[in-house]
C-alpha positions as CSV (number, residue, x, y, z in Angstrom):
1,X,-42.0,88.9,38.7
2,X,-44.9,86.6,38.7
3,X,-45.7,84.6,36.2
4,X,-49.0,84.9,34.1
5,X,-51.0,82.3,32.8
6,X,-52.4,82.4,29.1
7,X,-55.2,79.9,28.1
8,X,-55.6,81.1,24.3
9,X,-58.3,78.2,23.8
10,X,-61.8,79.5,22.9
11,X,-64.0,80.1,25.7
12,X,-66.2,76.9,25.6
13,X,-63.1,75.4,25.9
14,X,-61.8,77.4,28.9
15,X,-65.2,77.4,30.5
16,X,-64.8,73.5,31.1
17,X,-62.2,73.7,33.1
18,X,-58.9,76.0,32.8
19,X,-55.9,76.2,35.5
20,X,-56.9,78.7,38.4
21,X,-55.5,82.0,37.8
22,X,-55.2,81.5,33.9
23,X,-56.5,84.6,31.8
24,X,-58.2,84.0,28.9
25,X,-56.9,85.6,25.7
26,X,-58.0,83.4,22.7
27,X,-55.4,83.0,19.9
28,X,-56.8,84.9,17.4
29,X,-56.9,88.0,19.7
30,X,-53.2,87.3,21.6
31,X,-51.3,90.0,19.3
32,X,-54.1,92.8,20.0
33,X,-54.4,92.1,23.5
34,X,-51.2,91.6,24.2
35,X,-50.6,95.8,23.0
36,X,-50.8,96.4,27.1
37,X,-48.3,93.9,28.0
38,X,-45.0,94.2,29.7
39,X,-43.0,92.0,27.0
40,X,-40.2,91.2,29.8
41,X,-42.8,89.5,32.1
42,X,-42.8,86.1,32.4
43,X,-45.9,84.4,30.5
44,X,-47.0,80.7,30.2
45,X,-49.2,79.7,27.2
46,X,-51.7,77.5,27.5
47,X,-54.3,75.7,25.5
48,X,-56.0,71.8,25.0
49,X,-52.8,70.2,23.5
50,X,-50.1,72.6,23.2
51,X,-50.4,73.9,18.8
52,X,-52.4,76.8,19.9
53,X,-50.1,77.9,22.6
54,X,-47.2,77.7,20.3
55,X,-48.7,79.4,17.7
56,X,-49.4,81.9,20.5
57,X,-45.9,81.6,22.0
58,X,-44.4,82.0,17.9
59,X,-46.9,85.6,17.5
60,X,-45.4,87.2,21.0
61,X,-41.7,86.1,20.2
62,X,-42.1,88.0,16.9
63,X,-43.8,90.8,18.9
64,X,-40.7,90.9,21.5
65,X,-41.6,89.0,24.1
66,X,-38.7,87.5,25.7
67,X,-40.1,85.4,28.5
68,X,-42.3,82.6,26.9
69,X,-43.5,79.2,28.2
70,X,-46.0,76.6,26.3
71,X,-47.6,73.9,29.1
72,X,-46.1,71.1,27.8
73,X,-49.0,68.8,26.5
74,X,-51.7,71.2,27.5
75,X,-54.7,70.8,29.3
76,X,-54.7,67.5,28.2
77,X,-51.7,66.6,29.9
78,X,-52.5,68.9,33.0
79,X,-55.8,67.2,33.6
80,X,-54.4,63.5,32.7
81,X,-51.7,64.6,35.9
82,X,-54.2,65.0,38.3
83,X,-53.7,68.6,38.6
84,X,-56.8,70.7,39.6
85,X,-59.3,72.4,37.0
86,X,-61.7,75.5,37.6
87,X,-65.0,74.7,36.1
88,X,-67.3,77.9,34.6
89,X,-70.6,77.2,36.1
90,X,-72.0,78.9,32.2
91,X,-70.6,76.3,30.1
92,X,-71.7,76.7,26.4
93,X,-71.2,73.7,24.1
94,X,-68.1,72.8,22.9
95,X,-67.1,74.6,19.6
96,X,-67.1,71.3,17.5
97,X,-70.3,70.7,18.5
98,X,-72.0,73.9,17.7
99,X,-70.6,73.7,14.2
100,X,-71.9,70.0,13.8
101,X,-75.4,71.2,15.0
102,X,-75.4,74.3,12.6
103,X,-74.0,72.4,9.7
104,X,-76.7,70.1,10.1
105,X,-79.1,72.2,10.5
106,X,-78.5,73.9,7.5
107,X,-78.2,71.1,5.6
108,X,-81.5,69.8,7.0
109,X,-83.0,73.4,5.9
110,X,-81.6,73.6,2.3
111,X,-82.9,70.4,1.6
112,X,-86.6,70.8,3.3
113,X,-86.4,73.9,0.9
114,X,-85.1,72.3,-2.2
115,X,-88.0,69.1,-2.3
116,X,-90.6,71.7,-0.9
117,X,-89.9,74.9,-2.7
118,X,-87.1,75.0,-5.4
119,X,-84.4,72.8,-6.5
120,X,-82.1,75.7,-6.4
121,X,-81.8,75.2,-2.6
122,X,-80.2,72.0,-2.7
123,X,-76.8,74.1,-3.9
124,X,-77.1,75.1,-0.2
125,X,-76.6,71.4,0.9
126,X,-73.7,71.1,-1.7
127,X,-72.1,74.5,-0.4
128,X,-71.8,73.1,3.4
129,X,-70.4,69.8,2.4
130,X,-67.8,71.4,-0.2
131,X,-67.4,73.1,3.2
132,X,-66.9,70.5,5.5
133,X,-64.6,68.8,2.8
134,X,-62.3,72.0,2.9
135,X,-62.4,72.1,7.2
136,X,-61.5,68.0,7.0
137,X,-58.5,68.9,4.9
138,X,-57.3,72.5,5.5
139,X,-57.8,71.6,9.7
140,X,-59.4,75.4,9.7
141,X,-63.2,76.4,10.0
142,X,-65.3,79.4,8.7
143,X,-68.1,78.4,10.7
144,X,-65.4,78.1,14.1
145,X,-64.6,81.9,13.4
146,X,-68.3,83.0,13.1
147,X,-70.0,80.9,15.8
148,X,-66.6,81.9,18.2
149,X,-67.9,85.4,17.8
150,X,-71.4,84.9,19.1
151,X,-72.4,86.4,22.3
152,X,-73.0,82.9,24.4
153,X,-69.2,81.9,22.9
154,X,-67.9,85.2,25.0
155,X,-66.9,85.2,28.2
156,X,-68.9,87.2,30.9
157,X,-67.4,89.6,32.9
């Protein structure tokens, strides 16, 4: 049997560079997709440091899967080897840097509104850095699940 390749990053992520091969299945979709599986094949999980992929690796094992690698040290360690990348010549911004530019932004427009129009808006501003307090300190992101489900965040087949 031949062994499969899992990236279970977010496609931004896989688009800059993933292991040839690798199929993209991104963690929160693993247990769905993986319905259609063989659960005796051998499958490596990958992602940027290695937590995704054992998260990934933790969901199949409960699941049945009996054959289950993580890349040790992830891409990280895979590109800091040497070891050859494919590059997606559509490469959307990286995740964090989507939710940076939309927090702002909407920081930006609460406050335009709340000296222009009504004070109220300036809860808007409060909102997203309550927000961004929470994401700092919980390491999980709202605004990663909704922007991960955008059209140019999806991979093209």
């Amino acid at each position: 049997m031949q062994e499969t390749i899992i990236d279970v990053r977010e496609y931004p992520e896989f688009a800059a560079g993933h292991i040839q091969g690798a199929t993209l299945v991104p963690l929160a979709t693993v247990a769905e997709t993986s319905r259609g599986w063989e659960k005796s094949n051998p499958l490596t999980l990958v992602c940027k440091s290695g937590r995704r992929a054992e998260q990934a690796r933790q969901k199949l094992d409960r699941l049945g899967f009996t054959s289950l690698t993580v890349l040790p040290g992830g891409m990280d360690a895979w590109s800091a080897a040497g070891k050859p990348v494919v590059k997606e010549t559509r490469q959307p911004w990286a995740m964090e840097r989507q939710v940076r530019t939309a927090a702002g932004g909407l920081v930006l427009v609460s406050m335009v509104l709340g000296v222009t129009m009504s004070r109220y808006f300036l809860i808007g501003a409060t909102l997203i850095g309550v927000g961004l307090v929470y994401t700092g300190i919980s390491n999980s992101c709202m605004m990663t699940s909704v922007l991960s489900r955008m059209p140019w965040n999806k991979a093209r087949a």
